[in-house]
N, C-alpha and C positions, 0 to 999 in steps of 0.2 A: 536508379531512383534517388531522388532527393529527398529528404526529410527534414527540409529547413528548421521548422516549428522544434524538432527534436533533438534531446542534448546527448553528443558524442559519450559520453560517460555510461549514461540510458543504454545507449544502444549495444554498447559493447557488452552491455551483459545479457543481451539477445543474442549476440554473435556467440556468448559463450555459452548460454542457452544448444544455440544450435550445435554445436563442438562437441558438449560434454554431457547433453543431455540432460541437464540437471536445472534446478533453478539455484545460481547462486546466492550465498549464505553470504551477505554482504556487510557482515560482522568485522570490526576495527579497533583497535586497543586506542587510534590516534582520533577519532570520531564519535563524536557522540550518539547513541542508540538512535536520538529521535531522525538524527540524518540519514541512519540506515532504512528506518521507515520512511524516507523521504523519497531515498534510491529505488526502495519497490516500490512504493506509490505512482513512482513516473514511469519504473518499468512495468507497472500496469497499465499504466495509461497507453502508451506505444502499444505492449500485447490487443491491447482490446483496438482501438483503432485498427490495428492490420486482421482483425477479424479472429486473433488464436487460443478460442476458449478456453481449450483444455491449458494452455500455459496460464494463462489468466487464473483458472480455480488454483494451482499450485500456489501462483505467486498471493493469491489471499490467503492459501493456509501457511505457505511461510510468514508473511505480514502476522498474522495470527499468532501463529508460532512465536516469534520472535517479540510480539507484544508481551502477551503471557511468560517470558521470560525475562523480558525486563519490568514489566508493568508499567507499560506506556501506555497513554492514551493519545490521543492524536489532539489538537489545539481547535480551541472555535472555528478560527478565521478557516482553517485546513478542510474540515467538517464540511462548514458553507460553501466555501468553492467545489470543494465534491459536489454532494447535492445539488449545486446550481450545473455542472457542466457535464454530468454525466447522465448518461438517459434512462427511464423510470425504472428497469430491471436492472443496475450496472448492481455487482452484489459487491462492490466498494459502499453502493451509496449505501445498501441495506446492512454493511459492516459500522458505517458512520451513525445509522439510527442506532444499532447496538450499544454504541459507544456513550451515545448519548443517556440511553435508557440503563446503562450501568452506571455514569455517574451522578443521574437524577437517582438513584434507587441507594447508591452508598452518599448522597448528602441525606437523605429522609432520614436514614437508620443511624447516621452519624451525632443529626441531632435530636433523636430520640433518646 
């Protein structure tokens, strides 16, 4: 099978998915956090394509995980292309409304 569309990097952490049963913690002293949410975001992307729910809910509670740990929030532009190319149930998109309705809710109380 070909996976043209899909980046070698991505996939290798499917392959190690599949090896080690885990979802890898894609944590790097040389890289910055928001790349790591970059690397699950597109290994979400591939899991949901190939239809692998259950890998899928993992890799959003590590995304999760690892936000809440650094306090990341994910960037407008990231957001909008979610929401635009993911289909109406993907629970990336209903993590992206979260994200939004947390930073509408601490700018209100910020300048109150």
């Amino acid at each position: 099978m070909y996976l043209l569309e899909d980046n070698v990097d991505v996939f290798s952490l499917l392959v190690d998915f599949l090896y080690r049963g885990i979802v890898p913690k894609v944590v790097s002293s040389t890289t910055p956090p928001r790349l790591d949410t970059l690397r699950l975001t597109c290994f979400y992307f591939l899991t949901e394509k190939l239809c692998m729910s259950d890998l899928m809910d993992r890799i959003i509670d590590e995304i999760l995980s690892q936000c809440a740990r650094e306090c990341l929030m994910m960037g407008g532009q990231a957001i909008k292309w979610i929401y635009a190319n993911k289909h109406e149930n993907s629970k990336l998109r209903a993590y992206c409304v979260a994200i939004l309705a947390c930073c509408i809710y601490k700018k209100d109380y910020s300048e109150a």
